[in-house]
C-alpha positions in Angstrom: -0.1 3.5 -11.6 0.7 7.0 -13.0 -1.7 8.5 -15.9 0.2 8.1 -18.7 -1.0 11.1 -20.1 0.2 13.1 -17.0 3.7 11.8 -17.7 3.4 12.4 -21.6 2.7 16.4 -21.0 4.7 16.8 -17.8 8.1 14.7 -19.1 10.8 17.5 -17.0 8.0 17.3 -13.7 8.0 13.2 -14.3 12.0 13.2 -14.3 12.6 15.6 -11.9 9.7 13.2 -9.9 11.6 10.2 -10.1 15.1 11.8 -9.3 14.0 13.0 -6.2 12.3 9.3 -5.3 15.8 7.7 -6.5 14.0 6.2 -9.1 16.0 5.9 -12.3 14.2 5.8 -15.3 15.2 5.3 -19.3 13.6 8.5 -20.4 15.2 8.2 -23.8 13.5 4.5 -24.4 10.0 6.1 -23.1 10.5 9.0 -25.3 11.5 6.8 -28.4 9.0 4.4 -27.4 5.9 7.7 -27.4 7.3 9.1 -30.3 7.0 5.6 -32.4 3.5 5.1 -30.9 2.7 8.7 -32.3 4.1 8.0 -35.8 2.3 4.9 -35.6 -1.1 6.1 -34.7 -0.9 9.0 -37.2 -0.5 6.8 -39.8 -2.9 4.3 -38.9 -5.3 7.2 -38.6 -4.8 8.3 -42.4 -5.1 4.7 -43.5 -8.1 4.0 -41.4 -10.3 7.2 -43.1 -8.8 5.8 -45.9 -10.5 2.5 -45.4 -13.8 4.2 -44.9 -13.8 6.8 -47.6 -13.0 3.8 -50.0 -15.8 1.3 -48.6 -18.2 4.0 -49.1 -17.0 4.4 -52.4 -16.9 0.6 -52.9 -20.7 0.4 -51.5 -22.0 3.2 -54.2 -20.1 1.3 -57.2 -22.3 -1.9 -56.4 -25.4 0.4 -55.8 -25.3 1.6 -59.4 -23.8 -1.7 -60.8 -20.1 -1.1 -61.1 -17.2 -3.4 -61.0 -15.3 -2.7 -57.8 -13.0 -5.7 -57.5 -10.2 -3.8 -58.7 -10.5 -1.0 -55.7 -11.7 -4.2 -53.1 -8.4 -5.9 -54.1 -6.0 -2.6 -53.3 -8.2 -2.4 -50.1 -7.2 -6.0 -48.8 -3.3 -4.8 -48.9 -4.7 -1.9 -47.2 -6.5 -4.0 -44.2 -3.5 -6.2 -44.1 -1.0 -3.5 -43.6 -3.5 -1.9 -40.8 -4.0 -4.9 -38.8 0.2 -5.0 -38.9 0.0 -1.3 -37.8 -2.4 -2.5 -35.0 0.0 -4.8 -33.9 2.7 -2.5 -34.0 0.9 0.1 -32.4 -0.1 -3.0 -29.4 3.3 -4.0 -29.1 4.5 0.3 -28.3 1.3 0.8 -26.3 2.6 -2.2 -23.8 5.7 -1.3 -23.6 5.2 1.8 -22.5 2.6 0.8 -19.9 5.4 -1.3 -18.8 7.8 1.4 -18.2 5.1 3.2 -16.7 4.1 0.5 -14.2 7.4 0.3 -13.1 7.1 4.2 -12.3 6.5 5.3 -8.1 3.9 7.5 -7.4 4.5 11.2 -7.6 5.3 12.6 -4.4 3.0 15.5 -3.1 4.2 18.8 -3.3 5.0 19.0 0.9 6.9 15.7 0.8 10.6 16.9 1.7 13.3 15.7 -0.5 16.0 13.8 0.7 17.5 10.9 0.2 16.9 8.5 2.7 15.4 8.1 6.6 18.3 10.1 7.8 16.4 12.8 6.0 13.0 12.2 7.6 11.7 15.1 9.5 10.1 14.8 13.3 7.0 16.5 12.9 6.2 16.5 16.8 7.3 14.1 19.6 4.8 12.9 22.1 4.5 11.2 25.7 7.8 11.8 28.0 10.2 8.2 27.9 10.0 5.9 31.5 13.0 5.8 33.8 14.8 2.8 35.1 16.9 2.3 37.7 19.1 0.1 35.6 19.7 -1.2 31.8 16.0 -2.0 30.4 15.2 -5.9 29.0 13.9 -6.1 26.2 10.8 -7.1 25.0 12.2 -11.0 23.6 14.0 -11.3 27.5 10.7 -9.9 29.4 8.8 -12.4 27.2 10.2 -15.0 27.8 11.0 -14.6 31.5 7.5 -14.5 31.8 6.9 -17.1 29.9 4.2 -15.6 27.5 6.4 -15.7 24.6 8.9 -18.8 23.2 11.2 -18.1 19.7 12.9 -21.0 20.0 9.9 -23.2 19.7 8.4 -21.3 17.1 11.7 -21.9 15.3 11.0 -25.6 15.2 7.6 -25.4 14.4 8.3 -23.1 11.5 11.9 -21.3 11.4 13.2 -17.8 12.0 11.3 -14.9 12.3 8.0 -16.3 13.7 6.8 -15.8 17.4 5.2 -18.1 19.6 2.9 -16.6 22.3 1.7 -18.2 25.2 -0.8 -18.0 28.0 -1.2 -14.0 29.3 0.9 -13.8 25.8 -1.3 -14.8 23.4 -4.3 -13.0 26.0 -2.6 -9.6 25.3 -2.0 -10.1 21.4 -6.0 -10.7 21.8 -6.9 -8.0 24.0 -4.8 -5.4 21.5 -6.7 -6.6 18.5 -9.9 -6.4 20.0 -8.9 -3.4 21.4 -8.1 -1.2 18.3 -10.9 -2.8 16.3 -13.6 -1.8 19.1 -11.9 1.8 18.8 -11.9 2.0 15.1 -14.9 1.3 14.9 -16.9 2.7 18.3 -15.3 6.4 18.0 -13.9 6.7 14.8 -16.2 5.6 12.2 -14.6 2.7 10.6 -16.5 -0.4 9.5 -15.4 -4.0 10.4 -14.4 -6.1 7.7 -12.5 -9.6 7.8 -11.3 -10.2 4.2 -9.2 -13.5 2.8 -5.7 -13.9 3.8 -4.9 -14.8 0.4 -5.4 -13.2 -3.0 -4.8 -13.0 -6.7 -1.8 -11.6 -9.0 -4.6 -8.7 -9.9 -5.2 -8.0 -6.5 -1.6 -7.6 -5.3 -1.3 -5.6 -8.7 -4.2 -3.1 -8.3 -2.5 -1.8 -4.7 0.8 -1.4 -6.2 2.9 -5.2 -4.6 3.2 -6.4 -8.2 5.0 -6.8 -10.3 8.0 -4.6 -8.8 8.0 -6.1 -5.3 7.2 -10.0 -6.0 10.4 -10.9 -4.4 9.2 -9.6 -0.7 5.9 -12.0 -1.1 4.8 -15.5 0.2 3.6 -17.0 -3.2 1.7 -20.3 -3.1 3.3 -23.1 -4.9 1.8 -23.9 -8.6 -0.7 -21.3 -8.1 -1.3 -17.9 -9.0 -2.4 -16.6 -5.2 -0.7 -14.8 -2.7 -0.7 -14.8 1.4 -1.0 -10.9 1.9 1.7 -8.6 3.4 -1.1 -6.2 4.9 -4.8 -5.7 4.9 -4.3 -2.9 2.7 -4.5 -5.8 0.0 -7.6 -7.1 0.2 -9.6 -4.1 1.8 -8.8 -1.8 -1.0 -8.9 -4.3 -3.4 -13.1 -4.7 -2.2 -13.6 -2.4 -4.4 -12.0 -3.2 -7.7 -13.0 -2.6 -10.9 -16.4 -0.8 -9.2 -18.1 3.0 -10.2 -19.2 4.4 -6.4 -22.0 6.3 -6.1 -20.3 9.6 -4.8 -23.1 9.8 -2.2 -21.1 6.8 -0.5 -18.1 8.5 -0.2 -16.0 8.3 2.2 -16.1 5.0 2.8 -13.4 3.8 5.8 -13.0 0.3 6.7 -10.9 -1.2 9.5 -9.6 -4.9 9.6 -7.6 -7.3 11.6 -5.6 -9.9 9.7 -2.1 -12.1 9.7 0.4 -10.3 7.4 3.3 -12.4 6.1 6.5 -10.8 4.2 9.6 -13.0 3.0 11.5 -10.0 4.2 13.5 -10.7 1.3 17.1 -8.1 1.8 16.8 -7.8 5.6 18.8 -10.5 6.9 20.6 -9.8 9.4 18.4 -6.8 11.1 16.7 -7.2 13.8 16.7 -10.7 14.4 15.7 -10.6 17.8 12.0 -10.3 19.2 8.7 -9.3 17.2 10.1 -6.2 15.2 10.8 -8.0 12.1 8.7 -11.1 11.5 7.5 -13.2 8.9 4.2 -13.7 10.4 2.7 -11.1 12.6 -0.9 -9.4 13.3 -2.2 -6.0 12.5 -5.1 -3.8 12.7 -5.8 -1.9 9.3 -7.5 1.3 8.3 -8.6 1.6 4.4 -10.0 4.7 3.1 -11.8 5.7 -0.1 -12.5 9.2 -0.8 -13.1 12.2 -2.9 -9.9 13.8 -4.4 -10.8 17.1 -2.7 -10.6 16.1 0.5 -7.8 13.3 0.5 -5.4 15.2 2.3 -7.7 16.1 5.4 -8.7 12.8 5.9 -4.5 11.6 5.4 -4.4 14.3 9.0 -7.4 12.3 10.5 -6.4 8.8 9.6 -2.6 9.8 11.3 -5.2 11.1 14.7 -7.0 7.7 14.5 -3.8 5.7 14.3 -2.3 7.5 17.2 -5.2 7.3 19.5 -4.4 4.0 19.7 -0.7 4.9 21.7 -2.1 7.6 23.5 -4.9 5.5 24.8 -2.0 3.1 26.2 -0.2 6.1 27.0 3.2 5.1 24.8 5.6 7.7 24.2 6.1 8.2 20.5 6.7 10.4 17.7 6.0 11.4 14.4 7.8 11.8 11.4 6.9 12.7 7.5 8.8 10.2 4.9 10.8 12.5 2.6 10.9 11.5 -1.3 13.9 9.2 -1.3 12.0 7.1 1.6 8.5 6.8 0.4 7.1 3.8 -0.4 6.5 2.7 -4.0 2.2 3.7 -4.1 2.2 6.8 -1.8 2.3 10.5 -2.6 2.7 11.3 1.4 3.5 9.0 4.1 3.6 10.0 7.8 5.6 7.2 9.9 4.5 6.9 13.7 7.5 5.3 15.9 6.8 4.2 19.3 9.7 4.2 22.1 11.7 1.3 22.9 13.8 1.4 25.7 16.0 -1.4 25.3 17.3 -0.2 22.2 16.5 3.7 23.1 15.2 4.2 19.4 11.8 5.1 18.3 10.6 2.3 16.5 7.9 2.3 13.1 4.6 1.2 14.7 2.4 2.4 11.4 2.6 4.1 8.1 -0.4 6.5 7.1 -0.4 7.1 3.5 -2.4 9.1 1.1 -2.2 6.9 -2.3 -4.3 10.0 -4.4 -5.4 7.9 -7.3 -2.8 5.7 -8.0 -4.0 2.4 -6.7 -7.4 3.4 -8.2 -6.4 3.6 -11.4 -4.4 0.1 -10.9 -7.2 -1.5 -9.7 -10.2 0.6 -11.7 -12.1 1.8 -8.5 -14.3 5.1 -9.5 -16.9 6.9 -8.3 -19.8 9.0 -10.6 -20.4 12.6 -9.6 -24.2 13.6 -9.4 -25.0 15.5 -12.0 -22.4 15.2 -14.2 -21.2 12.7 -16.8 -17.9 10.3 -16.9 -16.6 8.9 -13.6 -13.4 10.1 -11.5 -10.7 8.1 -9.9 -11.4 7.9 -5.7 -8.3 8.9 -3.8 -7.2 5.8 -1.3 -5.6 6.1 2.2 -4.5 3.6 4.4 -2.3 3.1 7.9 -1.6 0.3 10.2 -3.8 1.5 13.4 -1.6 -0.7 14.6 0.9 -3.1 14.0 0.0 -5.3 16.8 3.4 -7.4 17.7 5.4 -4.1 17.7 2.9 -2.8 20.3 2.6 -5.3 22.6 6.7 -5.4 22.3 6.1 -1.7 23.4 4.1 -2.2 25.7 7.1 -5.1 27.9 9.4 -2.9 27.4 8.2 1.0 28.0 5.6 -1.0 31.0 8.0 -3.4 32.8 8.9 -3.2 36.5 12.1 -3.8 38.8 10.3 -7.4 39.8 9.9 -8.5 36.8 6.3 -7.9 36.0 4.6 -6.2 33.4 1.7 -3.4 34.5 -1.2 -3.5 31.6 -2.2 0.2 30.3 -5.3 1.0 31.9 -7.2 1.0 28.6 -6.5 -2.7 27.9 -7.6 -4.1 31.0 -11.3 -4.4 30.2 -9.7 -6.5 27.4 -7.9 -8.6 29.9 -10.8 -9.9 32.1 -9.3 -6.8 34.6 -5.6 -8.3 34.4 -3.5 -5.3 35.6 0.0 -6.7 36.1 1.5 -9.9 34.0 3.6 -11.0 36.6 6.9 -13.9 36.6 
């Protein structure tokens, strides 16, 4: 959530802000809606002292034995009026916190502008594509060839858009999570955490999912909980409503968990394979850190998440989200897209954002600076480290041989009891 303050004082920065995000905004209602809080308040104010000069008055006219029911009398019409005012001043205050809530982030002053993905810029390309001596499969055909993944009997078990892995399938899916966890945590500093897979409306509000995107969730019938999208739900949400001692900062956690997404608008696009999935698995990294330093560790998390494809030696790229493409919480997103050559596209494999403060604010997570008094909003970060389906599709398609077979990266096969091929 935006301070409203920093929107109050900066109103042409918030527009100009929100036009470059795509974001339209009813500046004259917020405006109307400030200005009538202002008069408001004002004149609550000068009623309020009004209140207390007058009861202090009322208090010495009983000390020396005077009559004050005539002046306690006027001052009931007075209260009355003031607890409308209150009201009043309630009913402006929400509103604008509304409008406000409904606000994206601010994007961070190296974010390019554009409009869409066709404005995203490649910030560096990395690994060289494989050859073949024919058209590639892809990863749904090598799958199931194999027999290590079925869609058709996931489809009866539940519907569209959920896999079904089987045998060396559902082995590899293993060995990827266990994989990235062991690295996350082993070289890069991360701590292991395994959070619920459901949580609460406050939950989903603090990192930004509600109220704007409740349409994209899995909500649970009659009740007010949620099956997550991401781990960036729950992990950042460990921390809610909770003053850090800055001593502990950063703190970086890393956790596996099911993510589920109605995929509500994105019918029709990539219906085949584990691209686009109700149900699917990733690998999460969460940070919390001091403001000062957010955009260091933003370059760090990016390393950590791409480790991950170097280690299995994927080609990939990546590119930095440009305003009209960011998503709804982050200030700066870099997207890393791994190769696919059956579609010969780079496909999104993670997100790494830098959030600043604006889940913390939602979701009240502070630390307290030593020596000094008050407490500051953290900065959080987060990126998929990685999407697991989507790399084990990479890893069919960009790893598959003329027989049939699939060679496992190197770096996986301690994973895989010393698997090295998955063969027909």
């Amino acid at each position: 959530m935006l301070e409203i303050k920093r929107v109050r004082e900066n109103l042409e920065l918030a527009q100009q802000a929100m036009q470059n995000r795509g974001t339209d905004v009813d500046w004259l209602r917020f405006q109307d809606l400030d200005n009538g809080r202002k008069a408001v308040l004002a004149e609550l104010e000068k009623l309020r002292h009004q209140r207390n000069a007058v009861s202090d008055q009322i208090a010495k006219m009983k000390r020396n034995g005077e009559n004050a029911d005539t002046i306690i009398q006027e001052m009931q019409g007075v209260s009355k009026i003031i607890k409308e005012m209150e009201k009043e001043l309630g009913a402006s205050e929400a509103a604008i916190s509304e409008m406000i809530m409904g606000m994206p982030n601010f994007p961070h002053a190296s974010v390019p502008v554009g409009k869409d993905e066709t404005d995203n810029p490649v910030v560096k390309t990395v690994g060289t594509p494989p050859e073949f001596e024919g058209a590639p499969l892809d990863h749904q055909t090598i799958g199931e060839n194999l027999g290590i993944l079925d869609f058709s009997r996931a489809a009866k078990i539940a519907g569209a858009r959920f896999p079904l892995y089987l045998g060396m399938g559902a082995r590899l899916e293993r060995a990827l999570i266990n994989f990235m966890l062991d690295l996350h945590t082993t070289e890069h500093g991360y701590k292991e955490v395994l959070p619920p897979f459901i949580v609460n409306r406050k939950t989903m509000t603090g990192t930004g999912q509600l109220p704007k995107f409740e349409m994209d969730l899995f909500k649970l019938e009659g009740l007010d909980y949620y099956l997550i999208p991401t781990a960036e739900v729950p992990v950042t949400n460990i921390h809610q409503d909770e003053v850090l001692d800055e001593a502990a900062l950063p703190v970086y956690y890393t956790a596996y968990t099911p993510c589920f997404r109605s995929e509500a608008g994105s019918y029709g696009k990539d219906t085949r394979g584990l691209i686009r999935q109700h149900q699917f698995n990733k690998v999460e990294l969460v940070k919390f850190v001091r403001p000062e330093s957010s955009y260091d560790e933003l370059e760090a998390l990016l390393d950590n998440a791409e480790t991950v494809l170097r280690r299995l030696e994927l080609p990939y790229r990546v590119i930095t989200l440009c305003t009209g493409d960011l998503g709804f919480s982050a200030a700066k997103t870099y997207d890393i897209e791994v190769w696919m050559p059956a579609q010969n596209v780079y496909r999104e494999i993670s997100s790494c954002s830098n959030f600043e403060d604006f889940q913390a604010r939602r979701a009240g997570i502070r630390y307290k600076e030593k020596g000094k008094k008050g407490t500051r909003l953290v900065h959080t970060l987060n990126g998929s480290g990685l999407a697991v389906g989507r790399t084990l599709a990479a890893i069919l398609e960009n790893c598959q041989q003329e027989d049939g077979s699939v060679v496992i990266p190197n770096a996986l096969r301690p994973f895989m009891g010393g698997t090295d091929k998955i063969a027909p």
